[in-house]
GUMAR-516456 format. One record per atom (N, C-alpha, C, O): residue in three letters; x, y, z. Coordinates in steps of 0.1 Angstrom, whole numbers, plus 2048, in hexadecimal, padded with zeros to 3 digits. Layout:
N
ALAXYZ;...
This chain:
77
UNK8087F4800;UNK800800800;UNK80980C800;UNK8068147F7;UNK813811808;UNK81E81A808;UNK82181D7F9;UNK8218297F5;UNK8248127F0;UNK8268127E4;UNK81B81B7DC;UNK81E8247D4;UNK8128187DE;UNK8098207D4;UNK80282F7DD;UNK7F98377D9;UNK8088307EB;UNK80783B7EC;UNK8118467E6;UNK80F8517E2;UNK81C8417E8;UNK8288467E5;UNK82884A7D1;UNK82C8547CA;UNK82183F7CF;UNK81E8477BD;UNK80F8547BF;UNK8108607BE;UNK80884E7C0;UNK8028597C5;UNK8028677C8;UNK7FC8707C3;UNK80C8667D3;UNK80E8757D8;UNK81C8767D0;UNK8208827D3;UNK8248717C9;UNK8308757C1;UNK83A8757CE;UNK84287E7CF;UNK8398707D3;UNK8478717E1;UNK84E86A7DE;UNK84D8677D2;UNK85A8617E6;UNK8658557E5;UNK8698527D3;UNK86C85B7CA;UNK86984A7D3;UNK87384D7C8;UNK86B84D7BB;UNK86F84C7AF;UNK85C8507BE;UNK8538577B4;UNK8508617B1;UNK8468637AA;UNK85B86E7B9;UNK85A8797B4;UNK85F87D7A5;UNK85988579E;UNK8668777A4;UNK86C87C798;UNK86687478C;UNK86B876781;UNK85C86C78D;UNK855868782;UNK84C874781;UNK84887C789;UNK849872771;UNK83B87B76D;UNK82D875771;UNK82B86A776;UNK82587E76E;UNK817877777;UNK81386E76E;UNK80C865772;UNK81986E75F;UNK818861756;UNK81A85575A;UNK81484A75A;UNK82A85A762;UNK82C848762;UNK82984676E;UNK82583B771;UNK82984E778;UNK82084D783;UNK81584577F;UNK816839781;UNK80E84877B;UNK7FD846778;UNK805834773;UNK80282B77A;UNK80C833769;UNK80C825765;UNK81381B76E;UNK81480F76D;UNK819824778;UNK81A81A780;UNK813813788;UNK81480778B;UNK80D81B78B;UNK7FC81B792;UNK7F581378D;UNK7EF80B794;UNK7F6813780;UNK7EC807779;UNK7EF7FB777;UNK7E87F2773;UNK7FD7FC77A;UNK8067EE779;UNK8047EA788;UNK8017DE789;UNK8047EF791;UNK8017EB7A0;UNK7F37E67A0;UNK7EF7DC7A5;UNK7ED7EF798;UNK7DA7E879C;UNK7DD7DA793;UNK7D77D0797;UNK7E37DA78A;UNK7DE7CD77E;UNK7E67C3786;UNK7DD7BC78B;UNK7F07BF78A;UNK7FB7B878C;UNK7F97B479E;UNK7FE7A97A2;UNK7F37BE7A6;UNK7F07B97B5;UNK7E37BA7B9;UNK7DD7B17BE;UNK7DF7C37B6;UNK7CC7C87BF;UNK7C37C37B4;UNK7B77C27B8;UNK7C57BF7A8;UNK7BC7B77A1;UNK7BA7A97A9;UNK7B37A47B1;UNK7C77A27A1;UNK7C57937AC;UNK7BF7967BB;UNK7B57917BF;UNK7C779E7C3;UNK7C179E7CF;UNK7B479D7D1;UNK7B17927D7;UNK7A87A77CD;UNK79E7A97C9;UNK79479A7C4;UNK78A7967C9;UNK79B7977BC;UNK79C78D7B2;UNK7977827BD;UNK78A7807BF;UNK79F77A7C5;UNK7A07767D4;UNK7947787DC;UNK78C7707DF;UNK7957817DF;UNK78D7857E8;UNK7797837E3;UNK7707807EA;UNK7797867D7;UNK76F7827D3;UNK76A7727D3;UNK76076E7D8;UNK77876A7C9;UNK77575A7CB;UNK7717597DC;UNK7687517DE;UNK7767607E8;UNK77575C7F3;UNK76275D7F6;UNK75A7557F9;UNK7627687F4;UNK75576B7F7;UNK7497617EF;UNK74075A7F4;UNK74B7637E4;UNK7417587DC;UNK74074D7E1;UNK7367467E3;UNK7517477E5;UNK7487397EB;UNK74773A7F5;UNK7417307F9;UNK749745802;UNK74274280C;UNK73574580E;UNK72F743818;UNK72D74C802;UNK71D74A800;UNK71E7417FB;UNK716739800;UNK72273D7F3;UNK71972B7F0;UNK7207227F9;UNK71C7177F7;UNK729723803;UNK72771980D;UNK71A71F818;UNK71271681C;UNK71972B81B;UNK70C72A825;UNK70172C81A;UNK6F8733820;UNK6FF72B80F;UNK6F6724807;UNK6F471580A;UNK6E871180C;UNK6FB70F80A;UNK6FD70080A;UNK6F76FD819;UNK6EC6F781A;UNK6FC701821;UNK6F9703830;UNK6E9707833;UNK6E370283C;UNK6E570F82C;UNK6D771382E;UNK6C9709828;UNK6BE70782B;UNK6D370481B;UNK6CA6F8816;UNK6C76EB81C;UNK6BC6E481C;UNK6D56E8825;UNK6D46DF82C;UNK6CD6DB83C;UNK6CB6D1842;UNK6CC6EA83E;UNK6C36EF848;UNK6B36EC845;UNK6AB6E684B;UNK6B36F2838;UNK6A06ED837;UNK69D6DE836;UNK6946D883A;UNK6AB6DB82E;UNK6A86CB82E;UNK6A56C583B;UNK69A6BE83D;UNK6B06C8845;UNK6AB6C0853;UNK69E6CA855;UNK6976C385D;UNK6996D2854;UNK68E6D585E;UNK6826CE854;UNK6786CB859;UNK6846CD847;UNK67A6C5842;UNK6756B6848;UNK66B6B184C;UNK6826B1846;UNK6836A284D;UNK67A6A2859;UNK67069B85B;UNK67E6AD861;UNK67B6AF873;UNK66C6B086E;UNK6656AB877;UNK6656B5866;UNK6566B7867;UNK6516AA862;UNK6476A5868;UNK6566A2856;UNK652699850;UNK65069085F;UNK64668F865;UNK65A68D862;UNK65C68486E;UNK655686879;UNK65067C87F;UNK65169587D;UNK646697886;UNK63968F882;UNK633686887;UNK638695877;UNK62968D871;UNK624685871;UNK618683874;UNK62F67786C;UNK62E66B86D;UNK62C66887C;UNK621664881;UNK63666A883;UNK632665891;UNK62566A897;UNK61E66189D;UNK61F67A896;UNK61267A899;UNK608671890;UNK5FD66E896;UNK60866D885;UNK5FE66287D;UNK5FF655882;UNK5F564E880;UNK60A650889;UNK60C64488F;UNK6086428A0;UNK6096378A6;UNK60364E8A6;UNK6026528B4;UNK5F26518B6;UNK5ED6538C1;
């Protein structure tokens, strides 16, 4: 992060670039680390909604079961 503040504000040893190569450095920083990062962070998130997707399905399943099974035993009582 230091790094892309330092292009940014033109300080450390990004003063003496132009705000051109500034700027493409910048964009080489976004393509090359905070894309993947990003990148990451999303696969992360997707599957942990479809794991508590998965988790919620499996939830109705047993509470179905649990009613079915109520039923029967009240028809047999």
């Amino acid at each position: 992060m230091g790094r892309i503040v330092e292009l940014h504000k033109g300080t450390g040893d990004s003063e003496k670039m132009s705000f051109g190569e500034r700027a493409d450095a910048l964009n080489e920083l976004f393509t090359e680390q905070l894309i993947p990062f990003f990148r990451d962070i999303n696969a992360a998130n997707i599957e942990a909604q479809v794991e508590e997707q998965l988790y919620y399905q499996q939830t109705l399943e047993y509470q179905n079961r649990e009613t079915k099974a109520d039923l029967i035993k009240q028809k047999y009582e």
